[in-house]
C-alpha positions as CSV (number, residue, x, y, z in Angstrom):
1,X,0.0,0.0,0.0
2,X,3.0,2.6,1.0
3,X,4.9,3.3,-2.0
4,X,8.8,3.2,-1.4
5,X,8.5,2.6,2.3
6,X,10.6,0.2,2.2
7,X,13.4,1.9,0.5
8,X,12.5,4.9,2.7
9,X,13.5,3.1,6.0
10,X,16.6,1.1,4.4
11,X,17.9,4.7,3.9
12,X,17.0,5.8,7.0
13,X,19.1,3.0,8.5
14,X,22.1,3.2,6.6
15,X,22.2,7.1,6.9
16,X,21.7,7.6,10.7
17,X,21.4,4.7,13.7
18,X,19.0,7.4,15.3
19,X,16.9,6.6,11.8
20,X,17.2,3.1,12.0
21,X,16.2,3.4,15.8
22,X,12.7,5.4,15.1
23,X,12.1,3.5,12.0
24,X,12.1,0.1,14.0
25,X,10.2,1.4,16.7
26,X,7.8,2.0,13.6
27,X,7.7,-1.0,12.2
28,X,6.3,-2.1,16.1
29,X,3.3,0.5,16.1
30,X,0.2,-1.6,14.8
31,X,-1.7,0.5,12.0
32,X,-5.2,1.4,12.9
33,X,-7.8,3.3,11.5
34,X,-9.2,5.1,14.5
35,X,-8.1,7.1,17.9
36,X,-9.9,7.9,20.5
37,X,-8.8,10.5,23.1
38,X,-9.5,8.6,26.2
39,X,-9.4,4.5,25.1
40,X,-10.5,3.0,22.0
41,X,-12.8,4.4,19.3
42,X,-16.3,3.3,19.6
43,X,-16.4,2.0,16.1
44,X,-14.8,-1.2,14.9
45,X,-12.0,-0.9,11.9
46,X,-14.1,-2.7,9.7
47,X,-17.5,-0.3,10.1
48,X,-19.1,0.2,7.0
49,X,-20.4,3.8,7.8
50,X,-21.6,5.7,10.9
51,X,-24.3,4.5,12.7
52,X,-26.8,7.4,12.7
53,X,-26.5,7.7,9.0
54,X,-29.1,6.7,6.2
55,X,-26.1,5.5,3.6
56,X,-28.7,4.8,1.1
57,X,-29.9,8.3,1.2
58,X,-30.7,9.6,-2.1
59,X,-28.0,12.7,-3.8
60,X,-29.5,16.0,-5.5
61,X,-31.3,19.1,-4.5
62,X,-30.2,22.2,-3.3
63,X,-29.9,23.4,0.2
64,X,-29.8,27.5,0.3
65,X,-28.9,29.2,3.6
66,X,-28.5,32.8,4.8
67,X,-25.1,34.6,5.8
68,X,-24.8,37.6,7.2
69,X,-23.4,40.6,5.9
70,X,-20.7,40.2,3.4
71,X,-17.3,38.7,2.3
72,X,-14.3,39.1,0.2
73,X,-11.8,36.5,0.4
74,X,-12.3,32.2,-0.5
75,X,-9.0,31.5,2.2
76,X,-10.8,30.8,5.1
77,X,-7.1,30.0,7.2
78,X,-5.4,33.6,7.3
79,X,-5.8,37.1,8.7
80,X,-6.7,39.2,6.6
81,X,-9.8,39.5,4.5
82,X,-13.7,38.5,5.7
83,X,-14.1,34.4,4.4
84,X,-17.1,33.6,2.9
85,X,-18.9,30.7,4.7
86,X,-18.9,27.3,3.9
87,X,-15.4,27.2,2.9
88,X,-14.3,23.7,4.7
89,X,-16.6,21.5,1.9
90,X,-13.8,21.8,-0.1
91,X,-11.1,20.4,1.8
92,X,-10.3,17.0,3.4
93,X,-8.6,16.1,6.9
94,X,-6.1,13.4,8.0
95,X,-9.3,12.0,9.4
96,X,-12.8,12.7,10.1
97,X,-14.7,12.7,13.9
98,X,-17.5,10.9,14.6
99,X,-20.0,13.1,15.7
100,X,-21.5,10.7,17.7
101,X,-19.0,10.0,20.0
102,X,-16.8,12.9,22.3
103,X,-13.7,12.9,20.6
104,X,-13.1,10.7,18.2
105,X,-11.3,10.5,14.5
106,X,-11.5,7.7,11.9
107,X,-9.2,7.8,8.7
108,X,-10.2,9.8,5.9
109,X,-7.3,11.1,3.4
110,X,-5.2,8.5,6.2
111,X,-5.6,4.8,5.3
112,X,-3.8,4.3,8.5
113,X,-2.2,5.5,11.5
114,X,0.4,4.6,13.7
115,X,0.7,6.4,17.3
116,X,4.3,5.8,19.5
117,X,2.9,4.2,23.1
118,X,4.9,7.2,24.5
119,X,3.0,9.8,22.4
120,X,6.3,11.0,21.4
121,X,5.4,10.3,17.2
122,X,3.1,9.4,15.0
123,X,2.4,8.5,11.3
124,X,-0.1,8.5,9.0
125,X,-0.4,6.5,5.5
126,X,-2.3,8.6,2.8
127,X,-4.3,6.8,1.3
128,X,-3.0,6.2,-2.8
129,X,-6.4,6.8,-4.0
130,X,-6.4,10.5,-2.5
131,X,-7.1,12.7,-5.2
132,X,-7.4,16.6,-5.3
133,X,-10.4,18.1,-7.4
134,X,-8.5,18.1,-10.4
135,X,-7.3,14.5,-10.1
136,X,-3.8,15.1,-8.9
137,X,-2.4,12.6,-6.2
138,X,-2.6,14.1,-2.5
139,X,1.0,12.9,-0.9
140,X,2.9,13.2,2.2
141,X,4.6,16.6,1.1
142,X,1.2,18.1,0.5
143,X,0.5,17.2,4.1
144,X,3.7,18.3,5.5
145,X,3.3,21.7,3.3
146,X,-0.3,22.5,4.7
147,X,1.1,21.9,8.4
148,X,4.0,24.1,8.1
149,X,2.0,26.5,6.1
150,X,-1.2,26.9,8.1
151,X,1.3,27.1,11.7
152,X,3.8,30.2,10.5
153,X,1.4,31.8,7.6
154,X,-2.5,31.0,8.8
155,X,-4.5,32.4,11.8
156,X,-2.7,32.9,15.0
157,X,-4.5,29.9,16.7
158,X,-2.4,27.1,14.5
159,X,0.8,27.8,15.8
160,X,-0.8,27.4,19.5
161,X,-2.3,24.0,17.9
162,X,0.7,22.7,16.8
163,X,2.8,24.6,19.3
164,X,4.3,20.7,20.5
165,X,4.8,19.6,17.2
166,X,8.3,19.5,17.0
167,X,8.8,18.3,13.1
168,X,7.1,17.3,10.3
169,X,8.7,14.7,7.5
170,X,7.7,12.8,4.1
171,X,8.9,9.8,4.8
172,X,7.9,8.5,0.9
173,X,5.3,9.4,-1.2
174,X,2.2,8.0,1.2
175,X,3.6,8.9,4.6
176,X,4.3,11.6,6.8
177,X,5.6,11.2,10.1
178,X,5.4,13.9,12.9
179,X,7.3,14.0,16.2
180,X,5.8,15.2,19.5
181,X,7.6,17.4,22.4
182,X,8.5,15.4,25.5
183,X,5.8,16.9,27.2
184,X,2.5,17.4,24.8
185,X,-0.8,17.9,24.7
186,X,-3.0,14.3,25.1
187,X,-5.1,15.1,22.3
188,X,-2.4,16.5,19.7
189,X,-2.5,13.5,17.7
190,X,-6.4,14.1,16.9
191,X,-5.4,17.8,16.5
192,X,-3.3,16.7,13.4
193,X,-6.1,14.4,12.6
194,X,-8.0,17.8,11.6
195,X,-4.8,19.2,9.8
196,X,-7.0,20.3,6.5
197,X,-4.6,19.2,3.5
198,X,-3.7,22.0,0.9
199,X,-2.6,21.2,-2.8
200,X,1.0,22.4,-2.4
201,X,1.5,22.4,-5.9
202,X,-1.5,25.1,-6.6
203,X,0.2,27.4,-3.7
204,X,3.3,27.6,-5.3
205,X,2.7,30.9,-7.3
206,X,0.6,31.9,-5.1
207,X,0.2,34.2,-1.9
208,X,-1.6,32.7,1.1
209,X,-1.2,35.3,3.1
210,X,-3.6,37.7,0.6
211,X,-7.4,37.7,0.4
212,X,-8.4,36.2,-2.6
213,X,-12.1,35.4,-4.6
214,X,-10.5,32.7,-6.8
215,X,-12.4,29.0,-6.7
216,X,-9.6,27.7,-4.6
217,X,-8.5,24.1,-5.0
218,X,-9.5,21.0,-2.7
219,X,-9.7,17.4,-2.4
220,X,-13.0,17.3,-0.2
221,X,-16.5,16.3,-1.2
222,X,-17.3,19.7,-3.1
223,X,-16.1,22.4,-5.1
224,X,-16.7,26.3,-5.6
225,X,-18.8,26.6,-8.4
226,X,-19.7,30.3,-8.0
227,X,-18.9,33.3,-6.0
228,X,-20.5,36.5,-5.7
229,X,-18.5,38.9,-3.8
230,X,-20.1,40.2,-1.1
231,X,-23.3,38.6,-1.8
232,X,-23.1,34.8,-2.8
233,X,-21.3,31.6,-2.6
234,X,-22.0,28.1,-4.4
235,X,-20.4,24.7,-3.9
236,X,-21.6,22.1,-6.2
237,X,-21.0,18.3,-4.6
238,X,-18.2,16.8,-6.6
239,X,-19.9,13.8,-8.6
240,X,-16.2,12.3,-8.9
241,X,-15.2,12.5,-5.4
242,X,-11.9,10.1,-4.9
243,X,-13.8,9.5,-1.1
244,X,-17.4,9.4,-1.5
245,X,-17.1,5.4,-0.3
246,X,-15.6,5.3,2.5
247,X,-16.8,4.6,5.8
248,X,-16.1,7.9,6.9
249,X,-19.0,9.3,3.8
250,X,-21.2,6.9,3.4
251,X,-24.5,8.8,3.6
252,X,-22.9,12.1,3.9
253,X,-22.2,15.0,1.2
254,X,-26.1,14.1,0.0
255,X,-27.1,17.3,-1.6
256,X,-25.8,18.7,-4.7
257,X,-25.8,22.3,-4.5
258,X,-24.7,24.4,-0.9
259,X,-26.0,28.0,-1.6
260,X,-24.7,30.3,1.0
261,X,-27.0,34.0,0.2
262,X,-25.7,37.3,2.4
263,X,-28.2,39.5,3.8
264,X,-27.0,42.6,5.7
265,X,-29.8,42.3,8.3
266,X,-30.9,39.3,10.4
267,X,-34.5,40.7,9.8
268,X,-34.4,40.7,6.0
269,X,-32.7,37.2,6.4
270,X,-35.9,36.0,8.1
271,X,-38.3,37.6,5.4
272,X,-36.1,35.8,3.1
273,X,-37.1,32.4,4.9
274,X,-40.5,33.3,5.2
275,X,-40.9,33.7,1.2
276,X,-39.1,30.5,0.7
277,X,-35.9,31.9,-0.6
278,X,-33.9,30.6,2.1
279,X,-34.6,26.8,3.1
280,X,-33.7,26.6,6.3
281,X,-32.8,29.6,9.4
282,X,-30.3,28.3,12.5
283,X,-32.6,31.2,15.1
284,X,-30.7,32.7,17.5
285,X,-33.6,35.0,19.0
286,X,-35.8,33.7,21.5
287,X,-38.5,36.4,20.3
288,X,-38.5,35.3,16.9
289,X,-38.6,31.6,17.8
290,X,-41.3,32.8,19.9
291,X,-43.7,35.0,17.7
292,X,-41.9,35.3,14.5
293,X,-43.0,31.8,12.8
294,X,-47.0,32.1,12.9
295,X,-46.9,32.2,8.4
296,X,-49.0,30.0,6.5
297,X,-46.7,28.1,5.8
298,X,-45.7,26.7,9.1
299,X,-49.9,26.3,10.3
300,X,-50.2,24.0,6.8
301,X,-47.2,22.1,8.0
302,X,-44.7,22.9,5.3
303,X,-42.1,24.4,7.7
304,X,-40.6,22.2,10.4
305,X,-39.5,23.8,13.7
306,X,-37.0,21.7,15.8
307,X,-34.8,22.5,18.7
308,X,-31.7,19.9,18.2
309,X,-29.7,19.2,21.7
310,X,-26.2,18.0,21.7
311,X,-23.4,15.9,24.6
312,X,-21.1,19.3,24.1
313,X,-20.7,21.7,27.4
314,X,-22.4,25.1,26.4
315,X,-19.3,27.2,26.9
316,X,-19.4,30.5,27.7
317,X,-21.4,33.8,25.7
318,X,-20.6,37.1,27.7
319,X,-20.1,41.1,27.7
320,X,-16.2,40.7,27.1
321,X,-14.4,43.4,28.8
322,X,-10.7,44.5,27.3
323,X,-8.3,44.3,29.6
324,X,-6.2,46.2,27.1
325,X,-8.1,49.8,28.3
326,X,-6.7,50.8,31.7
327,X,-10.4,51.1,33.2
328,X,-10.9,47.7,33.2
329,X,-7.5,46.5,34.9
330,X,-9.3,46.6,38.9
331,X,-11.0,43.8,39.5
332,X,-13.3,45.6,41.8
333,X,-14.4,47.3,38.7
334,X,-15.1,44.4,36.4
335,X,-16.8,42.6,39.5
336,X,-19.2,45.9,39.9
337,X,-20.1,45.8,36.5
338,X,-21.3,42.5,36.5
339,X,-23.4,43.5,39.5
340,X,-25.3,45.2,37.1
341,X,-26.6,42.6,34.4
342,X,-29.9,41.5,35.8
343,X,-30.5,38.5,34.1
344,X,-34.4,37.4,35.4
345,X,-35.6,40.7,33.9
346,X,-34.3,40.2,30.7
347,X,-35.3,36.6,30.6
348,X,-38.5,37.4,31.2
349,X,-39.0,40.2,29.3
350,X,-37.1,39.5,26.5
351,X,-36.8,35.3,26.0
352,X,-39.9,34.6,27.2
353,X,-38.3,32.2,29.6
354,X,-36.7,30.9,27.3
355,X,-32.6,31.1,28.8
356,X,-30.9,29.7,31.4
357,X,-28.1,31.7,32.8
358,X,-24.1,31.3,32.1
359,X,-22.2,31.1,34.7
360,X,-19.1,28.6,34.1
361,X,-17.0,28.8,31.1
362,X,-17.3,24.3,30.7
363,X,-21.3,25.1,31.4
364,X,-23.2,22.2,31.5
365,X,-20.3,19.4,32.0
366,X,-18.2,17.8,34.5
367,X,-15.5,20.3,33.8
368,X,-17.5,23.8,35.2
369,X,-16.5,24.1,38.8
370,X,-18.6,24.2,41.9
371,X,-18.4,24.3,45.5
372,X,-15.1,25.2,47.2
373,X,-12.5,23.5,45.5
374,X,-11.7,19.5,46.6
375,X,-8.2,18.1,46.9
376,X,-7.6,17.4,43.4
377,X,-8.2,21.2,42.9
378,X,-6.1,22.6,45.9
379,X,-3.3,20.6,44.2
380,X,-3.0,22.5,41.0
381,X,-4.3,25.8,42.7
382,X,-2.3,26.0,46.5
383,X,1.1,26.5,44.8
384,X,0.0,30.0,43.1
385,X,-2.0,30.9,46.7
386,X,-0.4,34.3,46.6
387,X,-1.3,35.1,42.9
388,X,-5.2,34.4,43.6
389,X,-7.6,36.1,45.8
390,X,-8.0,34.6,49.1
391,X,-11.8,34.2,48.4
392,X,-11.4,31.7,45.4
393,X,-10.4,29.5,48.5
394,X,-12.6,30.1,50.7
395,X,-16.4,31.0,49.2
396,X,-18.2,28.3,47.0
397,X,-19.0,29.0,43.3
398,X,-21.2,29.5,42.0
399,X,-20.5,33.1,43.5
400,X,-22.9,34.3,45.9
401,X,-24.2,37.8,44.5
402,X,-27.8,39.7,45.9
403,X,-30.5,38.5,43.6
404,X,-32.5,41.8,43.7
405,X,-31.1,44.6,41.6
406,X,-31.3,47.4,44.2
407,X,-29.0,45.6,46.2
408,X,-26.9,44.1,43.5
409,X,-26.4,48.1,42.4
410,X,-25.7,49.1,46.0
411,X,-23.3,46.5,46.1
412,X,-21.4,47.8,43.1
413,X,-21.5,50.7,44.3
414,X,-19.6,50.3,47.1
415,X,-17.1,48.0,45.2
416,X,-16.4,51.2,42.6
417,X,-16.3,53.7,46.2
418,X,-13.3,51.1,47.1
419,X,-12.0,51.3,43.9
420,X,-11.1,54.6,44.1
421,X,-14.5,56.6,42.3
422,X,-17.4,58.4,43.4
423,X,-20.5,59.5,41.9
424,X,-20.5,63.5,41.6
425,X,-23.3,65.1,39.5
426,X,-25.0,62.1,38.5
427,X,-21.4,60.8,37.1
428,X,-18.8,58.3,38.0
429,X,-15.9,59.8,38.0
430,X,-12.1,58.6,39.3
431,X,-11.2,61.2,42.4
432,X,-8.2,61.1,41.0
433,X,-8.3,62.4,37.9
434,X,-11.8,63.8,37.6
435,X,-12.5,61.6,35.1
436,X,-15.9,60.3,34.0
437,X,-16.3,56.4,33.5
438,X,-17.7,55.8,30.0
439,X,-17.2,52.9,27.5
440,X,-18.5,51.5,24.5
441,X,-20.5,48.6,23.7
442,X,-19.2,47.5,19.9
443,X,-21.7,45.4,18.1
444,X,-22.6,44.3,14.2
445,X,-26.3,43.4,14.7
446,X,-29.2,46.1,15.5
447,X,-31.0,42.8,17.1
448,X,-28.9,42.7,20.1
449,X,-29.3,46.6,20.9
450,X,-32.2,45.7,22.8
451,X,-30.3,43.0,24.9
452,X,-27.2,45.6,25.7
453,X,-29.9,48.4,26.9
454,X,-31.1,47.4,29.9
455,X,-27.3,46.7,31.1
456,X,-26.5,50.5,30.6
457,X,-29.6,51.8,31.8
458,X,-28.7,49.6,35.1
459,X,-25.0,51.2,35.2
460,X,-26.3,54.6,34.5
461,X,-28.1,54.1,37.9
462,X,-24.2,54.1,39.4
463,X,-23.3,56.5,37.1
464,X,-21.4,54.7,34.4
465,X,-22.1,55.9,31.0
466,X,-22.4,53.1,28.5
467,X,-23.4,53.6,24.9
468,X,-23.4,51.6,22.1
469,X,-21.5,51.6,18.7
470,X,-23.3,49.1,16.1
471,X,-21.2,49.1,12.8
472,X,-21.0,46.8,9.5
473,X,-19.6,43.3,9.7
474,X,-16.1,44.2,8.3
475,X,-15.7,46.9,10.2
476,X,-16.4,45.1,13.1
477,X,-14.1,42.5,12.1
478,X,-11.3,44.6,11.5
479,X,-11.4,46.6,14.8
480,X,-11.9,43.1,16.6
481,X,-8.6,42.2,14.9
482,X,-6.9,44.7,16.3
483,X,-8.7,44.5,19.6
484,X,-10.2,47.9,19.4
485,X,-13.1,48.1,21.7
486,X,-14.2,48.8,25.2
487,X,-16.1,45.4,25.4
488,X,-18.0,42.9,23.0
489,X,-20.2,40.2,23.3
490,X,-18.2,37.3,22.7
491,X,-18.0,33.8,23.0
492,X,-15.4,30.9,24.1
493,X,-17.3,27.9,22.7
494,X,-16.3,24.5,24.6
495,X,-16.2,21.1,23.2
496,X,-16.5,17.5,25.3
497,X,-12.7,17.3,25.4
498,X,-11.0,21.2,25.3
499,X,-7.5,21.0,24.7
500,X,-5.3,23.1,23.1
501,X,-7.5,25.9,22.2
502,X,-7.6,26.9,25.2
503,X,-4.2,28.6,25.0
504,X,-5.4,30.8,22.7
505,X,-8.5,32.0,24.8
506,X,-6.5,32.8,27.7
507,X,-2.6,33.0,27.6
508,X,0.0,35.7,27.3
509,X,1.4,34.5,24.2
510,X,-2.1,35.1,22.5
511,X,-2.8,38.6,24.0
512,X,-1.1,40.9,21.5
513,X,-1.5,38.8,18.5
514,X,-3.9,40.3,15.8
515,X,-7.1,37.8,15.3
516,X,-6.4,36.0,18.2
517,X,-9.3,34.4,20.4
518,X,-7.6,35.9,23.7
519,X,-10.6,38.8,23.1
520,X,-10.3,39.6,27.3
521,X,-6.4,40.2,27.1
522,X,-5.0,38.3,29.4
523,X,-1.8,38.2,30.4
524,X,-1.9,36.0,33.7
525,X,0.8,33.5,34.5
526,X,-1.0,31.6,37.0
527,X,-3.6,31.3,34.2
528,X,-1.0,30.3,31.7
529,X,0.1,27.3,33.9
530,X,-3.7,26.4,34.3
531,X,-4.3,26.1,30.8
532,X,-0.8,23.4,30.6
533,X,-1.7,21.5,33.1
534,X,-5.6,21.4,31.2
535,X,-3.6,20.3,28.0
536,X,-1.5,18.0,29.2
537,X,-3.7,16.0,31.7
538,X,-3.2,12.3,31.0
539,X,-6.4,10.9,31.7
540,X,-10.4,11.9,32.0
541,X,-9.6,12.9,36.0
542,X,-7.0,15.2,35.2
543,X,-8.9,17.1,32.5
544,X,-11.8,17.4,34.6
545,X,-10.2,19.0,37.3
546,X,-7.8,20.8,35.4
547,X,-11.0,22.8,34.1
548,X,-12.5,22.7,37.2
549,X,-9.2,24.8,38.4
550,X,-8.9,27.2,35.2
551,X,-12.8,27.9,35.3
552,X,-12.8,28.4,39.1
553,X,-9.5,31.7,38.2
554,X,-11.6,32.7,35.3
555,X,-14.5,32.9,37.3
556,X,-13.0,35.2,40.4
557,X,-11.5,37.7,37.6
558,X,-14.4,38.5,36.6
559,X,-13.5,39.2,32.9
560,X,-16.6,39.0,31.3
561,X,-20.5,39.4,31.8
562,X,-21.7,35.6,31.2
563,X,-25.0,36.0,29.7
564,X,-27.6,32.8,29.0
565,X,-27.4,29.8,26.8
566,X,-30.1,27.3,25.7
567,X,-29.4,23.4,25.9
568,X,-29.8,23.0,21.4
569,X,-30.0,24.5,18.6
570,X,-33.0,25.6,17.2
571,X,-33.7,24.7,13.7
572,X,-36.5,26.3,11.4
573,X,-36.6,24.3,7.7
574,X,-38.6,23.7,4.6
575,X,-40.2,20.5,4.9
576,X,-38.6,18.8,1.7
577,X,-35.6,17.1,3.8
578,X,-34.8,14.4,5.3
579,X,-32.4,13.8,8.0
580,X,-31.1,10.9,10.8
581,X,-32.9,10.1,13.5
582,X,-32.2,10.5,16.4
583,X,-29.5,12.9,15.6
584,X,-26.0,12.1,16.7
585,X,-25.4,12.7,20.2
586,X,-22.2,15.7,20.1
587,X,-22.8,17.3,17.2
588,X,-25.1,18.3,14.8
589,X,-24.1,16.9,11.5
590,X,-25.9,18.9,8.5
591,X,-23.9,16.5,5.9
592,X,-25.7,13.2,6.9
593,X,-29.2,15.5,5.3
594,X,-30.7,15.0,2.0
595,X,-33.4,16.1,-0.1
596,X,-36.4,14.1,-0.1
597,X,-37.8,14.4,-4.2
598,X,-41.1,13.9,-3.7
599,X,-41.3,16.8,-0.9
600,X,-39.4,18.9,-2.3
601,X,-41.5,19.1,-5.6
602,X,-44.4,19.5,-3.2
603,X,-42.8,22.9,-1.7
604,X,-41.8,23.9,-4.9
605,X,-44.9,24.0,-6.1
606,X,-46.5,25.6,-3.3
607,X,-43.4,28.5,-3.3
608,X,-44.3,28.8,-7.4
609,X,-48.3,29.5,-6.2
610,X,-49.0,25.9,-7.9
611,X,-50.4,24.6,-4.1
C-alpha cells in the first residue's frame, strides 16, 4: 500500500542509527484506523459507515442558507480578509470525527495511522487513492506543506495548535511522520487528525497570506462553483469524489448544491425564509422563535421547527471586557459591572423564559466548577495561593451575588467607592483624575441593541455611561482584529474534550496577537500554567479537574458578563428534507441530510403559487 516505504527506511538506516532506531520502533506501532482521546474508538476498523447515518440516502437538491453581511476573500485559514462561509466542503482532513462520539477521528485522506505508546510520534499512511479536485495525487509533502503553512502563515490559533509539534517529514510518497515534544498535549494527535490538507502544488505561485475570490483548489467532497462577492457563494457536490465510499462518507455529502445567500440584516434574512428563498434559518432570538414563525406556511405544515440538543458543554457567551483599556484592569471594577446585568428581567421580558443563565466557562459538564475547590483542585491551585484572591479558596461558586437589583447596584457601588471613584453630578468619576467612567459597547447586529440596553440603563443608575457603537460586519471585524473596543459580546465555545485551544482564549502569548481568540487580554501566569496542566492531563480525572481549576480563576477575575445559553440548537426548515434520527449525540451533523424528491416538488410547487 505505502509506495517506497521500504526503500525509505533502508535509507533511514544506513544514513543515521538514530533513523534506524525510530524506523524500528515504527515498524512495532500496529496500523489502525481510528483514535480515541480517552481509550478505544467506539467504532470497529471494519464499520461500514456511521451508525446514525441513512447510507442509502438519495444525492441532488439544493440546500440555500443565509449569511450575514458580506465577504471578500475564499481562504478561510489567514488574517486578513472576511471568508465567505462554507469554505471547509472543499477540503479534506487526515481523518474525520464521529459526531456521535466525544472525541473521536477515523481515517479519511489516512488509510492508517500509527501512534508511539509514549505519544512521542506518529504517522499517518495517505491513502493512494487520495485525489485533489482536479485529479492530482494528494501525498505526504502536501501534508507536511499545509502543516507548516497553516502554523507560520494562517490564523494565530495554528501555531498554539501545533505549538508541540516538533517536526514534520515525508517519509515517501504516502507517509508523513510527525514527532511530539516530551511533554505534549493528550489530544495532539487528533489535532493533526484535523490538519485540512492544501494542494502544495497550486500554492506555489501563489500568496496565502492575501485575500483572494478565486475558486480555490481541494480534495474534499465539493467544489466552488460560483462566487459572488459580497453577496453569494455556491459549492456544487463533486460527482467524482476520490472519497465518497468510504466509511467515513457513506450517507454524507447528500445534496448537490450548498447556496450560501448574504443578507446585511438578520430581519431581512428572516423575510427571506418566510418567502421561501432561504430553506432553512439556524434562530438565534428567543422572540422570533417565539412570535416570528405564525406564516401560513408553518400552520399547513410545510415548515418544520425543531430544537436539536447536543453531549457538548455550552461554553461561555458574555459582555467581554478589554483588559487592554486601563479602566478595566481593577477587579473591583469588572466585579461591579457584573453587579449590574440583571439576568431574570431580561429573561422574562425579553426570551420569554426561554434562557438559562451562564455562569461557568465548561457550562453544563463535568468540567465547570462548583463548590469550594476539593483536593484534586487545591493541588493545582495552592502553589500559586499568593497570585489568587483569598476568596477563590474560601467561598463556593457558583459566586454568591444579591438576587434583587437594588441591592446588587448598592453592592457595586460600594465595590467602585473602594475602587477609588465616586459618583458627583450624576457621574462616576475617578477622584483622581476627575475623570468620567464611560465605554463602549461594539456590536454588528441592530438585534442585540435591545439585549445591551437594559445593562447600561442599570449602570447609568451608578453613574457609568455606556453607549453603544453598532457598525458593519467588516468593520467590526477589522477593529476586533486589532482588539479595538471597550467590550463585545463574545464567546469561548467549549467542546466535550478542550485541549489546546484553550491557550489561545487565555494565555499571554495570544494577547497581542492580531485575530487571536484571547478577546479579554490576558496576560496572567498563574492562568497560563492552568491552561498546561488542562492540556497536558493524562487521563479523563485530570482534565476534569484541570477545568475545574482554570474555570474556578476565570471565574473570580471577573473578565466578562456571562449571559444565557439554551441546551440545542433551534432549527427552522422547509419541509422537503430528510435527516437521521435520532440525531448524533455531540454534534449536529448537516452533511448526513438530503433532499427528499417527492417533498421537495411539493414545496416547490406551493413557493411557485401551484399549491
Amino acid at each position: 500500500m505505502l509506495r517506497n516505504r521500504l526503500a525509505a527506511l533502508l535509507a533511514a538506516a544506513v544514513l543515521t542509527l538514530p533513523g534506524a532506531a525510530l524506523a524500528a520502533d515504527a515498524a512495532q506501532v500496529p496500523t489502525v484506523r481510528g483514535l480515541a482521546l480517552y481509550g478505544k474508538p467506539a467504532l470497529p476498523a471494519d464499520f461500514k459507515y456511521f451508525p446514525y447515518v441513512n447510507p442509502d440516502a438519495p444525492k441532488g437538491g439544493e440546500l440555500v442558507r443565509a449569511a450575514q453581511g458580506s465577504f471578500d476573500s475564499t481562504n478561510p485559514f489567514i488574517i486578513k480578509g472576511t471568508p465567505a462561509s462554507g469554505l471547509m466542503a472543499i477540503y479534506d482532513t487526515l481523518m474525520a470525527s464521529n459526531p456521535d462520539e466525544p472525541f473521536s477521528m477515523y481515517g479519511l485522506l489516512a488509510s492508517g495511522i500509527r501512534l508511539d505508546p509514549e505519544r512521542r510520534w506518529m504517522e499517518f499512511d495517505i491513502d493512494p487513492a487520495a485525489r485533489f479536485n482536479d485529479g492530482t495525487p494528494v501525498t505526504a509533502d502536501d501534508v507536511v506543506f499545509s502543516f507548516r503553512l497553516l502554523r507560520d502563515e494562517g490564523q494565530p490559533f495554528y501555531a498554539g495548535y501545533y505549538a508541540d509539534v516538533t517536526s514534520a517529514q515525508a517519509l515517501d510518497e504516502d507517509t508523513v511522520r510527525f514527532e511530539f515534544a516530551a511533554e505534549n498535549s493528550r489530544e495532539l494527535p487528533l489535532i493533526l487528525g484535523q490538519l485540512p490538507v492544501l494542494p502544495k502544488d497550486y500554492w506555489a505561485t501563489r500568496d496565502f497570506t492575501a485575500p483572494t475570490l478565486d475558486k480555490l483548489l481541494g480534495s474534499g467532497p465539493y467544489r466552488i462553483a460560483e462566487v459572488v462577492p459580497g453577496q453569494r457563494i455556491v459549492y456544487q457536490r463533486v460527482d467524482d469524489y476520490w472519497g465518497k465510499d468510504l466509511p467515513v462518507n457513506r450517507g454524507r455529502y447528500n445534496i448537490d448544491r450548498l447556496v450560501f445567500d448574504y443578507y446585511r440584516d438578520q430581519s431581512v434574512a428572516l423575510e427571506a425564509f418566510k418567502a421561501g428563498n432561504v430553506d432553512m434559518r439556524i434562530e438565534s432570538s428567543a422572540r422570533n422563535w417565539a412570535t416570528a414563525y405564525d406564516f401560513p406556511a408553518v400552520a399547513d405544515g410545510f415548515v418544520e421547527k425543531m430544537l436539536v440538543t447536543d453531549g457538548q458543554p455550552a461554553g461561555m457567551q458574555a459582555y467581554v471586557m478589554n483588559l487592554r483599556r486601563d479602566k478595566f484592569q481593577d477587579v473591583r471594577v469588572r466585579e461591579a459591572i457584573n453587579l449590574a446585568f440583571y439576568f431574570p428581567w431580561l429573561n422574562e421580558q425579553l426570551f420569554y423564559g426561554a434562557y438559562e443563565r451562564t455562569r461557568s466557562y465548561f457550562e453544563g459538564s463535568d468540567m465547570a466548577a462548583g463548590g469550594l475547590p476539593g483536593d484534586a483542585e487545591l493541588a493545582l491551585l495552592e502553589p500559586y495561593r499568593e497570585q489568587l484572591p483569598e476568596r477563590l479558596f474560601d467561598e463556593p461558586l457558583p459566586i454568591e451575588q444579591p438576587e434583587e437589583l437594588r441591592p446588587r447596584l448598592r453592592k457595586a457601588l460600594g465595590l467602585l467607592r473602594d475602587a477609588g471613584y465616586e459618583v458627583q453630578k450624576g457621574q462616576l468619576v475617578d477622584r483622581k483624575t476627575g475623570q468620567p467612567f464611560t465605554f463602549e459597547v461594539l456590536l454588528y447586529d441592530t438585534q442585540f441593541e435591545r439585549i445591551v440596553q437594559p445593562l447600561l440603563q442599570n449602570l447609568e443608575r451608578i453613574g457609568i455611561q455606556g453607549r453603544i457603537r453598532t457598525v458593519d460586519v467588516n468593520q467590526y471585524l477589522n477593529r476586533l482584529r486589532n482588539f479595538d473596543y471597550d467590550m463585545i459580546v463574545g464567546s469561548f465555545p467549549q467542546s466535550a474534550n478542550p485541549g489546546n485551544e484553550q491557550r489561545e482564549y487565555w494565555t499571554t502569548a495570544y494577547a497581542d496577537q492580531p485575530q487571536s481568540r484571547n478577546l479579554i487580554g490576558l496576560k496572567d501566569p498563574v492562568i497560563d500554567a492552568l491552561v498546561e496542566s488542562l492540556i497536558r492531563a493524562d487521563s479523563r480525572q485530570a482534565l476534569d479537574t484541570a477545568a475545574k481549576a482554570l474555570d474556578r480563576v476565570l471565574r473570580w477575575g471577573f473578565y466578562v458578563i456571562p449571559q444565557f445559553h439554551l441546551d440545542g440548537t433551534r432549527i427552522a426548515v422547509w419541509d422537503k428534507f430528510g435527516y437521521p434520527q435520532p440525531f448524533p449525540q455531540y454534534t449536529l451533523d448537516l452533511d448526513a441530510w438530503w433532499v427528499d424528491p417527492q417533498r421537495a416538488k411539493t414545496i416547490n410547487q406551493r413557493q411557485n403559487g401551484g399549491g
